[in-house]
NUGU-413434 format. One record per residue (C-alpha): residue number from 1; x, y, z. Coordinates in steps of 0.02 Angstrom, whole numbers, plus 50000, padded with zeros to 5 digits. Layout:
N
+-----+-------+-------+-------+
:   i :     u :     v :     w :
+-----+-------+-------+-------+
: NUM :     X :     Y :     Z :
...
+-----+-------+-------+-------+
REM end
This chain:
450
+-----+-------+-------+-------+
:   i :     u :     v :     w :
+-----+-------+-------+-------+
:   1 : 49518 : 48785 : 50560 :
:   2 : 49430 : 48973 : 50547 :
:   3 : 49591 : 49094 : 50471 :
:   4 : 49603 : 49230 : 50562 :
:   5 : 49745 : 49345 : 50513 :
:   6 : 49802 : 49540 : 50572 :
:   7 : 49883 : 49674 : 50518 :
:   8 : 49991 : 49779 : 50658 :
:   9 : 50061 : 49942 : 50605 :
:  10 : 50133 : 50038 : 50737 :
:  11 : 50058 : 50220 : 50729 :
:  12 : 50217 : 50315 : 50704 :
:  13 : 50187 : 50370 : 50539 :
:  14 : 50094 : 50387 : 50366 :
:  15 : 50059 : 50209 : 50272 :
:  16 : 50146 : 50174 : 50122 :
:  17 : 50155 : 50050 : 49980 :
:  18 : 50258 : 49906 : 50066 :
:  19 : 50143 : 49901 : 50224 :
:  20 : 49982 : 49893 : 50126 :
:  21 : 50071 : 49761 : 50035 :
:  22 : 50058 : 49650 : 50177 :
:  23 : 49891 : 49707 : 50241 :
:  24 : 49835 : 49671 : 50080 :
:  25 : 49887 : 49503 : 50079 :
:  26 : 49837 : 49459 : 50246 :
:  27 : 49655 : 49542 : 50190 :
:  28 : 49642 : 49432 : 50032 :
:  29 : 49682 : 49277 : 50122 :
:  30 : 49559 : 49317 : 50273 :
:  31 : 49423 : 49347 : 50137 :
:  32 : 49454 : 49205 : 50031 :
:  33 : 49447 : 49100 : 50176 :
:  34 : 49303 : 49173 : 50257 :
:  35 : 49422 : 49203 : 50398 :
:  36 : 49436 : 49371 : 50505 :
:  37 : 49542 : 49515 : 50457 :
:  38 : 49611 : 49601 : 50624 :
:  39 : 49666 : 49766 : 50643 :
:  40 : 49815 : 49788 : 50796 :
:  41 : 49876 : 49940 : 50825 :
:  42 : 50037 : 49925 : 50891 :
:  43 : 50056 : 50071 : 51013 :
:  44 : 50168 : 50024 : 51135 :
:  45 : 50311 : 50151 : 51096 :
:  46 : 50196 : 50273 : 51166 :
:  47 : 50317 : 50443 : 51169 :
:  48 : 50308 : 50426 : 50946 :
:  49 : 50121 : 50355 : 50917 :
:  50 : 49990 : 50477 : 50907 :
:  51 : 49811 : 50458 : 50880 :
:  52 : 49822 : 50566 : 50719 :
:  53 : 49929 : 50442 : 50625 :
:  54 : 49813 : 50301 : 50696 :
:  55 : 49652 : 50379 : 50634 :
:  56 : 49755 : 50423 : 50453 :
:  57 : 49815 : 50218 : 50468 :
:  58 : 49614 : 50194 : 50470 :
:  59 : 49572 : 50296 : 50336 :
:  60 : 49693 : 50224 : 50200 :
:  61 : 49627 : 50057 : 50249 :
:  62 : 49449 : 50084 : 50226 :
:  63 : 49491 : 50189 : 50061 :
:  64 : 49566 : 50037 : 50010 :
:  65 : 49428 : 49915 : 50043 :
:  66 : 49541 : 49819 : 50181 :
:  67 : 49400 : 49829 : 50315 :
:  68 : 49443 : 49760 : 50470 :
:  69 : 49296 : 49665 : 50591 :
:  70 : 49425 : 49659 : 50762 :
:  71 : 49517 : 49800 : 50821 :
:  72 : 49643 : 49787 : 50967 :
:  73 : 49764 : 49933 : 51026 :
:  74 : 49925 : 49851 : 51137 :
:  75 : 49924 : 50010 : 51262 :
:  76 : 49782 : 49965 : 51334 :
:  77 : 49858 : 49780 : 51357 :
:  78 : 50001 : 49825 : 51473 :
:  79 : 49936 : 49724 : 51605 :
:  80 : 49943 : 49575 : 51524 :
:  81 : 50095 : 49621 : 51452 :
:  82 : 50175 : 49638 : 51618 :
:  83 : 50096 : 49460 : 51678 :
:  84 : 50170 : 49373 : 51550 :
:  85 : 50349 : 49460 : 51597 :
:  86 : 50344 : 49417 : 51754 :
:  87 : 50288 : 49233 : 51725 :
:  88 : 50459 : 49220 : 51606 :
:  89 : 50577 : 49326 : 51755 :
:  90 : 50523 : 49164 : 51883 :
:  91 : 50568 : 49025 : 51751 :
:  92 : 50724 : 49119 : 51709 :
:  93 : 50701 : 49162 : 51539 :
:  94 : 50676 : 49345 : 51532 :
:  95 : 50848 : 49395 : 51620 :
:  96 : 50922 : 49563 : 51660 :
:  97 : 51069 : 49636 : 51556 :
:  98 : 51180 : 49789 : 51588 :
:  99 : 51274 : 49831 : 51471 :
: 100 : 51244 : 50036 : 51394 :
: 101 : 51223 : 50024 : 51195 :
: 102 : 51409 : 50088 : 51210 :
: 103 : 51475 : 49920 : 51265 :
: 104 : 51364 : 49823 : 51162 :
: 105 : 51425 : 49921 : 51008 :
: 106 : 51586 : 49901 : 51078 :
: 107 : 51570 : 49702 : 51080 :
: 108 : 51503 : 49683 : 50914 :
: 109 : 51662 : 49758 : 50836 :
: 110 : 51775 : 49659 : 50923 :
: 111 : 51695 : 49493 : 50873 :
: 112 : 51709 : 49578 : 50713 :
: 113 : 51875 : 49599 : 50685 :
: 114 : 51897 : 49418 : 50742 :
: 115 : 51800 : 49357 : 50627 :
: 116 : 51657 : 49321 : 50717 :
: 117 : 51471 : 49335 : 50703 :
: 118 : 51388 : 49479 : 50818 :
: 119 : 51284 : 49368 : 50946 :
: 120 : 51262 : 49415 : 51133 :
: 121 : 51361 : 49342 : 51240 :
: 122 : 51259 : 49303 : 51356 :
: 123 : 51377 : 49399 : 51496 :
: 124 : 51224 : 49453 : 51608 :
: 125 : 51200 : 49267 : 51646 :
: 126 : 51362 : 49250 : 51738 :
: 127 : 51320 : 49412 : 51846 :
: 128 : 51323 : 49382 : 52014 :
: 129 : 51183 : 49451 : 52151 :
: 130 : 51345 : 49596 : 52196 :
: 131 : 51383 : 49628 : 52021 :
: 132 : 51189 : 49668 : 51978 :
: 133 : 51176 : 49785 : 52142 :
: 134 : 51326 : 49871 : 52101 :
: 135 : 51268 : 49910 : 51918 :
: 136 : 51109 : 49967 : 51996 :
: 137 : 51189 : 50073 : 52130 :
: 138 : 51289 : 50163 : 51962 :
: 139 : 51095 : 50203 : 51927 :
: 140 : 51097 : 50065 : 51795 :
: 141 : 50937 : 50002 : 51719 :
: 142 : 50931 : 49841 : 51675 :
: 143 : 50863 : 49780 : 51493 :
: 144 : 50787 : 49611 : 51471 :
: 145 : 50806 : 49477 : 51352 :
: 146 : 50746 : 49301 : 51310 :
: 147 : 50828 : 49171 : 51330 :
: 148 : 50820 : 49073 : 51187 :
: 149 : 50862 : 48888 : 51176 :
: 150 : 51001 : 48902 : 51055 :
: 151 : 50924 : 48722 : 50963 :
: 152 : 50861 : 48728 : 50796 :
: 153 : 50685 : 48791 : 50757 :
: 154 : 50585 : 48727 : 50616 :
: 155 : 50444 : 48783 : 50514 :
: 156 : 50352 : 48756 : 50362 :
: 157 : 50322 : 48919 : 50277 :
: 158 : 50172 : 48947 : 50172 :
: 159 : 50299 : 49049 : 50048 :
: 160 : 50475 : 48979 : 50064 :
: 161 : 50455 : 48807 : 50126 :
: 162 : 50538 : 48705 : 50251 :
: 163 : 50651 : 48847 : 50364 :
: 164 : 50759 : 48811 : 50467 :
: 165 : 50858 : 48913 : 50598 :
: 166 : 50981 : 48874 : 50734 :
: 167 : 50934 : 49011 : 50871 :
: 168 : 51131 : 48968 : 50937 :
: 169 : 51169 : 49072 : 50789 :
: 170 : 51075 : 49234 : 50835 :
: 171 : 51079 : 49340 : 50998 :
: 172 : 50938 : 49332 : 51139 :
: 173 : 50820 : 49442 : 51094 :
: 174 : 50776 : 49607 : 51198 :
: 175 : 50614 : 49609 : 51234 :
: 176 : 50603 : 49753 : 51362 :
: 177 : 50721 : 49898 : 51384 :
: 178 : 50814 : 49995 : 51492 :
: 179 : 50639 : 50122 : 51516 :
: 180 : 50519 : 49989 : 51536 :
: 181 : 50454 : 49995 : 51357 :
: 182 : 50404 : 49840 : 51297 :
: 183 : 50482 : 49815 : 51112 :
: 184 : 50383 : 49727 : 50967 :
: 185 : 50408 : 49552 : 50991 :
: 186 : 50350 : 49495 : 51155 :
: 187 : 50154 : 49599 : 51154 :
: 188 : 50153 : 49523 : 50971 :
: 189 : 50162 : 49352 : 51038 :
: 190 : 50058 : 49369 : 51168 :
: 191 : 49925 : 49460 : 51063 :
: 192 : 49938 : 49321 : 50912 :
: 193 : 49892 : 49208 : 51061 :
: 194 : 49768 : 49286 : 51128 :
: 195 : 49665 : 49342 : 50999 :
: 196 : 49688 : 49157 : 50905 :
: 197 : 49796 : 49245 : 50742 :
: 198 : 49798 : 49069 : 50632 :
: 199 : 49914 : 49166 : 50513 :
: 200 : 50046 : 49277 : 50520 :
: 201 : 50107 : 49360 : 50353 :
: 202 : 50230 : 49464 : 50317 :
: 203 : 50404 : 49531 : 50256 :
: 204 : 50538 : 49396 : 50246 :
: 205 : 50644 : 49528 : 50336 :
: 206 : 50558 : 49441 : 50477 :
: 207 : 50602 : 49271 : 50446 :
: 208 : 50745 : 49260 : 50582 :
: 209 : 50635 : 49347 : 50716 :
: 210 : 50512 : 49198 : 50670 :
: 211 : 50637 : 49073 : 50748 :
: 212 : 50657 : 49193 : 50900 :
: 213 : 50467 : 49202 : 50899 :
: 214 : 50428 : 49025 : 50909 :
: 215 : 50504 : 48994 : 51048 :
: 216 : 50425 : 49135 : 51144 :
: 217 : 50291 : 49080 : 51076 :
: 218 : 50289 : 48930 : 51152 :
: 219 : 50345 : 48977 : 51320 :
: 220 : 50173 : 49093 : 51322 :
: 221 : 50073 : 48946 : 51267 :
: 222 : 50138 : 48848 : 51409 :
: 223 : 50101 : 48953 : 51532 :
: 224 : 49941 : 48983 : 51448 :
: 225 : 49914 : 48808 : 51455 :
: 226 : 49815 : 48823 : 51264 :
: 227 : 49857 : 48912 : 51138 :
: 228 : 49939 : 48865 : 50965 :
: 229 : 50106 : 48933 : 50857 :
: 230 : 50016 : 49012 : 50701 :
: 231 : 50085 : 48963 : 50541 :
: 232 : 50214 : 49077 : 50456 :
: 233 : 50219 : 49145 : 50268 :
: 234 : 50350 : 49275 : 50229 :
: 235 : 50350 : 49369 : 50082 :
: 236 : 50487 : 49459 : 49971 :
: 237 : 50516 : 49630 : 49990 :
: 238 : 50466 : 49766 : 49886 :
: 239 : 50610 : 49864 : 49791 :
: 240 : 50580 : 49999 : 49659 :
: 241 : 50599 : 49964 : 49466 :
: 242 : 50793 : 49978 : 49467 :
: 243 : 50798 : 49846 : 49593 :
: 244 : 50843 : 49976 : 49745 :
: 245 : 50761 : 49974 : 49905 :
: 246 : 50624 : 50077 : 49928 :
: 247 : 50669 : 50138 : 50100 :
: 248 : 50712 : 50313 : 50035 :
: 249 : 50579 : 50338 : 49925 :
: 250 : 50432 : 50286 : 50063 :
: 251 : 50369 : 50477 : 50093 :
: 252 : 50330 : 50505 : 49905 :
: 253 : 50251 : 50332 : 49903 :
: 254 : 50118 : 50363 : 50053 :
: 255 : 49961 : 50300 : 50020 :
: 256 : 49902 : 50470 : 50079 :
: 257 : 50008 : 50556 : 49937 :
: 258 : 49948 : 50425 : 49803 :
: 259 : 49774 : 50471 : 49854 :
: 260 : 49810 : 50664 : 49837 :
: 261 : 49884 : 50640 : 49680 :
: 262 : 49740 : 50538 : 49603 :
: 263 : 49777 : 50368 : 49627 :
: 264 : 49618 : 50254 : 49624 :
: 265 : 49617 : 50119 : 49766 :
: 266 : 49584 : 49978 : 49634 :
: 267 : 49741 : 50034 : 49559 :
: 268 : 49848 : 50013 : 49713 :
: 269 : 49756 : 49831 : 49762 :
: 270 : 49786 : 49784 : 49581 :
: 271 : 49950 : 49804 : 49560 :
: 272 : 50015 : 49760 : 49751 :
: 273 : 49913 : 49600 : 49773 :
: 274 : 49994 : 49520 : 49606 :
: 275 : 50172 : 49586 : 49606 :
: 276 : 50291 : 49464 : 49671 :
: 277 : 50176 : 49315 : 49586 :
: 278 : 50183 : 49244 : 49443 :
: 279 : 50004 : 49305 : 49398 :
: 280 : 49997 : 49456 : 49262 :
: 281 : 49932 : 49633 : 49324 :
: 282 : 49776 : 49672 : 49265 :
: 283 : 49652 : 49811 : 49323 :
: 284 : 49547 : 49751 : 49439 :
: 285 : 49378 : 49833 : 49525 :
: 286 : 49336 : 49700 : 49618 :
: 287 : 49391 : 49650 : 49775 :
: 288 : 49301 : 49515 : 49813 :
: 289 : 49379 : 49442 : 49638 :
: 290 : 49552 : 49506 : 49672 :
: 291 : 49557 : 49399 : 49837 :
: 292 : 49488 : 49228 : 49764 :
: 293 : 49643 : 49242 : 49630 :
: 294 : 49761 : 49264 : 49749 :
: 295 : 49872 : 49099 : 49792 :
: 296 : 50017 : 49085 : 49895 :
: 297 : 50108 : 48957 : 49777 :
: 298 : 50103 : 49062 : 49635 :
: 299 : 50222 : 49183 : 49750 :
: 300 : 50391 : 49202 : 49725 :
: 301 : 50556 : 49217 : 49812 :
: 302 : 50625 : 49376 : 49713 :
: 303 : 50627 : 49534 : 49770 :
: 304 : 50450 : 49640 : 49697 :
: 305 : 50491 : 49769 : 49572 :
: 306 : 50391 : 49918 : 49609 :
: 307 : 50341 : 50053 : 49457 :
: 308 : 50270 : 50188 : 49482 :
: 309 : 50252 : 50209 : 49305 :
: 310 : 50160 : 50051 : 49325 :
: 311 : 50045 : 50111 : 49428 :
: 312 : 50002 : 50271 : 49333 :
: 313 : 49940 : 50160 : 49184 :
: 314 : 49839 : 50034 : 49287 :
: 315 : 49763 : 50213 : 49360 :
: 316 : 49706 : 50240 : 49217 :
: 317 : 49650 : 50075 : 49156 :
: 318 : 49532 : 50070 : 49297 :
: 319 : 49448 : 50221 : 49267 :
: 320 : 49414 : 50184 : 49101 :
: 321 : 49309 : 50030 : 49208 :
: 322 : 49236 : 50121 : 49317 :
: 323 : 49056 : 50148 : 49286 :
: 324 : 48981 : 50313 : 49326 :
: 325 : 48892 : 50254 : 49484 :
: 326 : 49053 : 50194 : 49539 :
: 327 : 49116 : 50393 : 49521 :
: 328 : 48962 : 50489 : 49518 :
: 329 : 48977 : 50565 : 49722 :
: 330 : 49151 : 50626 : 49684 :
: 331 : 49113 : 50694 : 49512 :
: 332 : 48983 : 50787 : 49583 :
: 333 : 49095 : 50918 : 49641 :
: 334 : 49171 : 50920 : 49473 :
: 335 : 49000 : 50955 : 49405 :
: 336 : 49036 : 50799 : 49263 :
: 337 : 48879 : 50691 : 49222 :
: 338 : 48839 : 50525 : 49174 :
: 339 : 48849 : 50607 : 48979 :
: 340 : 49015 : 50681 : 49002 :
: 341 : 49085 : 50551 : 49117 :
: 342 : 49066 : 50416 : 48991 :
: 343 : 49120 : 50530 : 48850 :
: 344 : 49297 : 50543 : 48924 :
: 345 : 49333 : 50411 : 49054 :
: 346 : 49435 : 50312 : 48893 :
: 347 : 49565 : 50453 : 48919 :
: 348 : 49571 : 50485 : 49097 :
: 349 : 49737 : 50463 : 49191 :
: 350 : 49655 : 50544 : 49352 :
: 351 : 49487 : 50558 : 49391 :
: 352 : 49509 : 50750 : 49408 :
: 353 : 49551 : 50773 : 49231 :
: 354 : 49365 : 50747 : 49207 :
: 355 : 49346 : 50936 : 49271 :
: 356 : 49458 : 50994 : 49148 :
: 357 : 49371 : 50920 : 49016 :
: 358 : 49202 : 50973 : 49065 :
: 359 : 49291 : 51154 : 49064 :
: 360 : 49356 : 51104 : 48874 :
: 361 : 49171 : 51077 : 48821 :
: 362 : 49049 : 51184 : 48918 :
: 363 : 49171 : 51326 : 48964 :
: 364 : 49251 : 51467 : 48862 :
: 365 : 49403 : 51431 : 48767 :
: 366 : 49525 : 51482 : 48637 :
: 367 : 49525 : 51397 : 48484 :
: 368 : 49697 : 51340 : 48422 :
: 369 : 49721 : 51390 : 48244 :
: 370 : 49876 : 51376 : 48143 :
: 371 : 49855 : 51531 : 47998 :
: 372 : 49859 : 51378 : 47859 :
: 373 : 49720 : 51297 : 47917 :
: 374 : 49633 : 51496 : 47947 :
: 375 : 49515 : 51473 : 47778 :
: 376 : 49476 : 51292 : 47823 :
: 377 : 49400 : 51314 : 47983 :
: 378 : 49296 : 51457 : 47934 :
: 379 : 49243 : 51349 : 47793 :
: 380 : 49200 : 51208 : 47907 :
: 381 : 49110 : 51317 : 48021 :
: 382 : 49006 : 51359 : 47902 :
: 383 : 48953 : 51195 : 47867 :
: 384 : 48889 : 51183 : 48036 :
: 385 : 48672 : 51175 : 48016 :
: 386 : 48598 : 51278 : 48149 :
: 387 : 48496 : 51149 : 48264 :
: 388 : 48596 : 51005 : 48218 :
: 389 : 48640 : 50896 : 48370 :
: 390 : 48667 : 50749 : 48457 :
: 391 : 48812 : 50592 : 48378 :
: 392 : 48776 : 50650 : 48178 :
: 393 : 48856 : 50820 : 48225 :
: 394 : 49030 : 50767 : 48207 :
: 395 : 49000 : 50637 : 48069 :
: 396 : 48894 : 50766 : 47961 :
: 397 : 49031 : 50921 : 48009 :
: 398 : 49192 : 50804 : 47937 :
: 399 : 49101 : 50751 : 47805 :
: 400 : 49056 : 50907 : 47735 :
: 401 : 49198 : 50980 : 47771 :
: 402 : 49309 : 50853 : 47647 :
: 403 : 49190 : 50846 : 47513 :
: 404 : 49198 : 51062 : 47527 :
: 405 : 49398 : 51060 : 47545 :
: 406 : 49476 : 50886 : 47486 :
: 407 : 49556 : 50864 : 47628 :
: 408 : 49577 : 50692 : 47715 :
: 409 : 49663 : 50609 : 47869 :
: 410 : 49756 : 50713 : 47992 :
: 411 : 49734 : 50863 : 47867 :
: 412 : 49552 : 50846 : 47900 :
: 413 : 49525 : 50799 : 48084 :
: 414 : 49678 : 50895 : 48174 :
: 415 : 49631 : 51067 : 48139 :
: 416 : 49449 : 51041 : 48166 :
: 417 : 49509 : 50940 : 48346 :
: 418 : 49627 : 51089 : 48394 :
: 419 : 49507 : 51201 : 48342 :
: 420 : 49360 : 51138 : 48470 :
: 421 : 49463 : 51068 : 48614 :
: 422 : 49635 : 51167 : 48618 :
: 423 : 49696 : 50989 : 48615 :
: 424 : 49793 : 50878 : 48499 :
: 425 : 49767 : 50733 : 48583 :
: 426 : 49600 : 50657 : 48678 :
: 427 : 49421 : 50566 : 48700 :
: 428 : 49342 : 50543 : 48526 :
: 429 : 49289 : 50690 : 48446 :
: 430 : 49078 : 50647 : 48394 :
: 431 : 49029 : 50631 : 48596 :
: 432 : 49122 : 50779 : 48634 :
: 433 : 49049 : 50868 : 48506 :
: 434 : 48876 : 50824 : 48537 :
: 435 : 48881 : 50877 : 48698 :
: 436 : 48978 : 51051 : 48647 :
: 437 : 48808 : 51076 : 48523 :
: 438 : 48818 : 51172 : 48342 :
: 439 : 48825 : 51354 : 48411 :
: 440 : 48988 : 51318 : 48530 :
: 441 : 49058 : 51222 : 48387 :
: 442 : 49020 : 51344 : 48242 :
: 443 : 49102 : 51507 : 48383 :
: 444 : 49274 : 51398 : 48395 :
: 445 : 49278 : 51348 : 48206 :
: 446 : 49282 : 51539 : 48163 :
: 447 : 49430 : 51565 : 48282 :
: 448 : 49328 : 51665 : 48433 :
: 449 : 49321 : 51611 : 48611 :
: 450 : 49171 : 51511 : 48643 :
+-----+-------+-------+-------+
REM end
């Protein structure tokens, strides 16, 4: 069987780090597999989706590498939407419901107080022909739900194992409201039938829609007449290091904000396609790679501790990868070369910090000079031979300078390293000072702004 898997955001808002999570995964499988990734946009809520938010949901998936070959949007589907509805009215199991949210909310706290589980009632079945022009005549809308079987439904996940669920334990499912809108489930269905989805993975705050699902499912195949139930694999959630949701936290943890704030792609794929599994986080610049490693039964049940502290340090691990064709369009604009690029990338937490320390070595600064170290850097620049370049600059400078002063260690290299880059800490000192050359060197030695 060819996989073919999707990802569905609704366009209502930015990405952020728990749904590309899930595209993720559903990208690595359809790659590994040599399956198809699809990309649904899930539109139907049509007074909060805009086409901005859709073109951003775009862009962070092609920044990431999760490029799609299908692309479906549900509001141009509302015809066969509507079939399908009407198809389920005539065999009675899409039925009209009444009640405001009032009532409802109303309902659910009196089964609480007595103990009992919130289901629906199923009231609206026992409405007679009167009853339902009556409500109508009030102006009354009707909602619809499905009728579900209320018999268990059984599935083998490709994360949890054998589930179970007993659909007498949850409430029919509205599938279209009061306005007309169609709500998530019953377009997914439809859609994950008709464009063959072989795979659907996601949250395991899903998993009791699944059983709900199925059975829809299964009422759309039949009328159909082909079609087949995909197979299910729910994931854990994500939850930040502390173990707290995330659900506050999701506007700082965009993938358009990550992006802004220097946050390579490889980073973000790194660390999201291996929490959760038993596998180790490691930087990781290939994607191609990065899918063939990835294996549903190394997943586990446990919530997914999210770091962002995490993901800082794998930032900068893959930089220090990243070769400088890899780099070399957006360091361009930085004016960094190949020289300079591979001079600092080993202490790079962004990318843009390579601008600062092209401004550190080619631009004018003032040296740092602590008054006790005054004598030794005017010593040491003079120690500096006019025309000398290239790796022995550094390694001819230091050595000099202790056989002129006795000094060794920090005493030796701190001064000289505050002296030239402003800096205590850094890349190593000989490439950066071959590519300062002898005059810059000799300016900040004697304390003037070079």
């Amino acid at each position: 069987m060819s996989v073919k898997v999707r990802f569905a955001p609704s366009p209502t808002g930015k990405l952020h780090v728990g749904n590309i999570r899930a595209a993720l995964l559903n990208w690595m499988v359809a790659k590994k597999e040599g399956g198809v990734f699809m990309l649904r946009s899930d539109d139907t809520d049509q007074a909060r989706s805009t086409k901005e938010f859709e073109d951003g949901i775009q862009a962070d998936l092609a920044w990431l590498g999760l490029t799609h070959s299908e692309f479906a949007r549900q509001s141009e589907r509302f015809d066969v939407y509507n079939e399908i509805a009407d198809h389920l009215r005539e065999k009675g199991l899409l039925y009209p419901c009444y009640e405001t949210a009032d009532e409802l909310d109303r309902k659910r706290k009196l089964q609480r107080a007595r103990g009992l589980p919130p289901v629906y009632d199923r009231a609206a079945l026992d409405l007679t022909g009167e009853q339902k022009a009556a409500f109508e005549a009030e102006g009354r809308k009707p909602h619809w739900r499905f009728r579900l079987s209320q018999e268990p439904v059984q599935w083998d996940d490709l994360i949890r194992g054998e589930t179970k669920l007993d659909t007498a334990t949850v409430s029919d499912p509205v599938l279209i409201r009061a306005d007309g809108q169609f709500l998530y489930t019953l377009p997914s269905c439809i859609d994950d039938i008709d464009f063959g989805i072989t795979h659907v993975i996601r949250g395991e705050d899903h998993v009791t829609n699944t059983a709900t699902q199925v059975e829809i499912f299964r009422a759309i195949i039949d009328y159909r007449g082909s079609g087949t139930v995909p197979q299910f694999a729910h994931h854990s959630l994500l939850v930040g290091k502390d173990g707290e949701g995330l659900s506050k936290r999701l506007g700082s943890l965009s993938i358009e904000g990550m992006r802004e704030a220097g946050i390579e792609p490889q980073a973000i794929t790194s660390l999201l396609a291996r929490l959760g599994t038993s596998d180790p986080v490691e930087p990781q610049i290939d994607m191609g790679a990065l899918a063939n490693g990835f294996d549903f039964g190394r997943m586990g049940r446990a919530p997914a501790r999210f770091d962002m502290a995490e993901l800082e340090q794998l930032n900068a691990k893959i930089l220090h990868l990243l070769p400088y064709d890899a780099v070399k369009d957006r360091l361009a604009s930085l004016n960094v070369d190949e020289a300079l690029w591979d001079a600092v990338r080993g202490n790079l937490s962004t990318l843009a910090q390579a601008g600062e320390w092209r401004a550190v070595i080619h631009g004018d600064l003032d040296p740092v000079i602590d008054d006790e170290d005054r004598d030794f850097t005017t010593i040491a620049a003079g120690l500096v031979e006019e025309g000398t370049a290239g790796a022995d600059l550094w390694s001819s400078l230091t050595g000099k300078a202790k056989e002129a002063t006795g000094r060794k260690g920090k005493k030796l290299f701190m001064p000289l390293r505050l002296a030239l880059t402003g800096r205590p800490h850094g890349p190593e000192m000989g490439p950066l000072v071959a590519l300062m050359g002898a005059e810059k060197v000799k300016t900040r030695l004697r304390g003037e702004r070079g």
